[in-house]
C-alpha atoms as a printed R data frame, in Angstrom:
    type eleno elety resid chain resno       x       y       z
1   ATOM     1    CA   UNK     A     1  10.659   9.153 -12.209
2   ATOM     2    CA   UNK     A     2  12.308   7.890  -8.879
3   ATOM     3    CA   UNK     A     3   8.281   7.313  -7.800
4   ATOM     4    CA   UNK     A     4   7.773   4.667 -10.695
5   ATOM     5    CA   UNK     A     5  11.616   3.069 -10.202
6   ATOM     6    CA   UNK     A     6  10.169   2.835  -6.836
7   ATOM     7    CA   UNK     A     7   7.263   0.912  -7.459
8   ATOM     8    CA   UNK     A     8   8.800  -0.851 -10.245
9   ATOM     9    CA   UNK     A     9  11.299  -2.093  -7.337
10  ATOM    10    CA   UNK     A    10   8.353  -3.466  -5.115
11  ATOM    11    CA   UNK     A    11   6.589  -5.009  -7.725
12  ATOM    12    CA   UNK     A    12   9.955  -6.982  -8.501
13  ATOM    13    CA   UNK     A    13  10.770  -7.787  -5.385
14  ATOM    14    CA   UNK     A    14   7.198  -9.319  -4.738
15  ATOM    15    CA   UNK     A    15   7.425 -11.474  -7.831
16  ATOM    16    CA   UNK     A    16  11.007 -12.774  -7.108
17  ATOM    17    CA   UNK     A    17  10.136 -13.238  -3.559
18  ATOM    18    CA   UNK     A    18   6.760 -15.163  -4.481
19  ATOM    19    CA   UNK     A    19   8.898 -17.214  -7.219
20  ATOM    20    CA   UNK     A    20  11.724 -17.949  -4.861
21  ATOM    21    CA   UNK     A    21  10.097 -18.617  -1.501
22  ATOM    22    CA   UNK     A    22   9.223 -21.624  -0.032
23  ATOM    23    CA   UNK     A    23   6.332 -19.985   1.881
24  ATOM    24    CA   UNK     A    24   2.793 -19.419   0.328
25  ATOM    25    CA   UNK     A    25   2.385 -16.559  -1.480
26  ATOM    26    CA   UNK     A    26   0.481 -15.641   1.778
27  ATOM    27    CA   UNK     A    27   2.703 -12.955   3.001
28  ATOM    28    CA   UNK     A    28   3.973 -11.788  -0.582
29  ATOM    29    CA   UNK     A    29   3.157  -8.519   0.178
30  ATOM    30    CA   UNK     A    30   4.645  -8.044   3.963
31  ATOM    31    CA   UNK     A    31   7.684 -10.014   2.231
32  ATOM    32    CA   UNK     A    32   7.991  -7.320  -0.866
33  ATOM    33    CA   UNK     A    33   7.483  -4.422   1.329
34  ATOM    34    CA   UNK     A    34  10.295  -5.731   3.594
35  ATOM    35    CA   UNK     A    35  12.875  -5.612   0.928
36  ATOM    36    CA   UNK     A    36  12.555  -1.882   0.417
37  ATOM    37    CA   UNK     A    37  13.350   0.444   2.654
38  ATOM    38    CA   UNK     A    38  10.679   2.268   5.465
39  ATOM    39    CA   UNK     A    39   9.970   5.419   3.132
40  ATOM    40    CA   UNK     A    40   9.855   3.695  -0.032
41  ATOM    41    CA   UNK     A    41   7.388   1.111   1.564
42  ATOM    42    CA   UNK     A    42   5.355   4.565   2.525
43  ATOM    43    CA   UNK     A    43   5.663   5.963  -0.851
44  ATOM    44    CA   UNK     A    44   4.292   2.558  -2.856
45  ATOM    45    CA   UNK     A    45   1.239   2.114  -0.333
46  ATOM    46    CA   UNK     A    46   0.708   5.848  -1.172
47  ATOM    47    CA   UNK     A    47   0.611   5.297  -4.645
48  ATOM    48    CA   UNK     A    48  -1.744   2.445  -4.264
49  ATOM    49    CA   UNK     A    49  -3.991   4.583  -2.661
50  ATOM    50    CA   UNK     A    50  -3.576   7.151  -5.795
51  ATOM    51    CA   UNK     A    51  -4.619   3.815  -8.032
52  ATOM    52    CA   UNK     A    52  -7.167   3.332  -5.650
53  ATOM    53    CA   UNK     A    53  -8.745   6.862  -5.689
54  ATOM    54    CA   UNK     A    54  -8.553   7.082  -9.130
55  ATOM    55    CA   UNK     A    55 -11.018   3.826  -9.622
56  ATOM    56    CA   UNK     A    56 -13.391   5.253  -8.281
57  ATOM    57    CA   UNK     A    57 -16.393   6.708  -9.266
58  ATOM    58    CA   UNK     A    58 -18.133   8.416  -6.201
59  ATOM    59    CA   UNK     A    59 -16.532  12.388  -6.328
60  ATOM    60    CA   UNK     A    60 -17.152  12.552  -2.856
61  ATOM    61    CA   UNK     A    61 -15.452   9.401  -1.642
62  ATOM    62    CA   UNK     A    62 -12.592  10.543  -3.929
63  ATOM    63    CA   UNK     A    63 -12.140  13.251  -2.399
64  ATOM    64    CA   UNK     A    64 -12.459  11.737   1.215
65  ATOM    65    CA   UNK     A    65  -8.916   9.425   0.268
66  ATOM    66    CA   UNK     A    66  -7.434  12.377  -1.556
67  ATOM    67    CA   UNK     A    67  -7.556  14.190   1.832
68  ATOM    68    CA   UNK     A    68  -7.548  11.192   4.038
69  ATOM    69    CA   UNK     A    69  -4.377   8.754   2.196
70  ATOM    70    CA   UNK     A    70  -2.846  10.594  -0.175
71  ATOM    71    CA   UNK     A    71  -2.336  14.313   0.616
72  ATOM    72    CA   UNK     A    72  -2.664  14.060   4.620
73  ATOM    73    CA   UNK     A    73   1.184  15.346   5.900
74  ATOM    74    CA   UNK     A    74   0.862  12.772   8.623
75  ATOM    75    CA   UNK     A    75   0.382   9.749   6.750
76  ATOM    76    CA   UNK     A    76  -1.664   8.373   9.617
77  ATOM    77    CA   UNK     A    77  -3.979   5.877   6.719
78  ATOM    78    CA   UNK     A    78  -0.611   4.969   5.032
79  ATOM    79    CA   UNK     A    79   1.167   4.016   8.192
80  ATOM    80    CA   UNK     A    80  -1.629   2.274   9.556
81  ATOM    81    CA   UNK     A    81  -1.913   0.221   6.225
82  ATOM    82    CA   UNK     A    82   1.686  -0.561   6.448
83  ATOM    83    CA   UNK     A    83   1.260  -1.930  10.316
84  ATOM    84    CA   UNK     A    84  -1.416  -4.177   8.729
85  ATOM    85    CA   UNK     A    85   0.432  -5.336   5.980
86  ATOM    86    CA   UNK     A    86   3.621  -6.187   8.385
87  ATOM    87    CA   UNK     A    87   1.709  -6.973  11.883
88  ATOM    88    CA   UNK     A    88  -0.991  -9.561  10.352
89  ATOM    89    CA   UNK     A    89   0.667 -10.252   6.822
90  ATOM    90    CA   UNK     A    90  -2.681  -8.573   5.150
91  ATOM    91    CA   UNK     A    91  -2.372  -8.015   1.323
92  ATOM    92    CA   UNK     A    92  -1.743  -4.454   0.461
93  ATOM    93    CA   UNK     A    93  -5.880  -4.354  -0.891
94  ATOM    94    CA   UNK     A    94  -7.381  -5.668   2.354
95  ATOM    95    CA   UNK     A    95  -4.753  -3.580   4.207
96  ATOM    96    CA   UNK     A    96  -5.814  -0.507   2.476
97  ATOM    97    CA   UNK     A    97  -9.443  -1.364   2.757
98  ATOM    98    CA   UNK     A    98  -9.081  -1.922   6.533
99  ATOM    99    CA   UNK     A    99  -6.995   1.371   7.112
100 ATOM   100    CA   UNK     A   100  -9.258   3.447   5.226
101 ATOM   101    CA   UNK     A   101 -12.663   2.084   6.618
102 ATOM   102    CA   UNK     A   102 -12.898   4.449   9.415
103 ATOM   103    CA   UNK     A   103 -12.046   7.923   8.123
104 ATOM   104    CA   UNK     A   104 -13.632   7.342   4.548
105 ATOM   105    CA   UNK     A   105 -17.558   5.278   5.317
């Protein structure tokens, strides 16, 4: 339950922040992300990545970001998504795309 308030709470923030900003939508995501705190951010780019395993259709690459984003204790994918996302204002999909890349071919 707190898991879905949580991402319920980014996915608000990004749409008020896109409605109410006079930037581009650009940096929507960087600008969501920022109004959570540092281990909620962690826990909704997790959760992407759960979205993101479950799309696909390759068991083995499944089972590469099961191991790699979404059960590894260090987080080292997730934290590297979420220095993309904040560092070069990449949306959360390139982000994750980028992050993963290297441990999951």
């Amino acid at each position: 339950m707190r898991m879905a308030a949580t991402i319920a709470i980014v996915i608000a923030c990004s749409a008020a922040t896109a409605a109410h900003s006079g930037e581009s939508t650009q940096c929507s995501d960087r600008n969501a992300l920022n109004d959570v705190s540092v281990d909620a951010r962690l826990v909704a780019i997790k959760y992407y990545f759960v979205g993101l395993a479950s799309s696909l259709t390759d068991p083995k690459r499944h089972a590469c970001y099961e191991a790699e984003a979404i059960n590894d204790p260090t987080l080292r994918v997730v934290n590297k998504t979420l220095e993309l996302i904040e560092r070069d204002c990449t949306p959360m999909s390139g982000a994750a795309q980028a992050a993963i890349a290297q441990a999951c071919p």
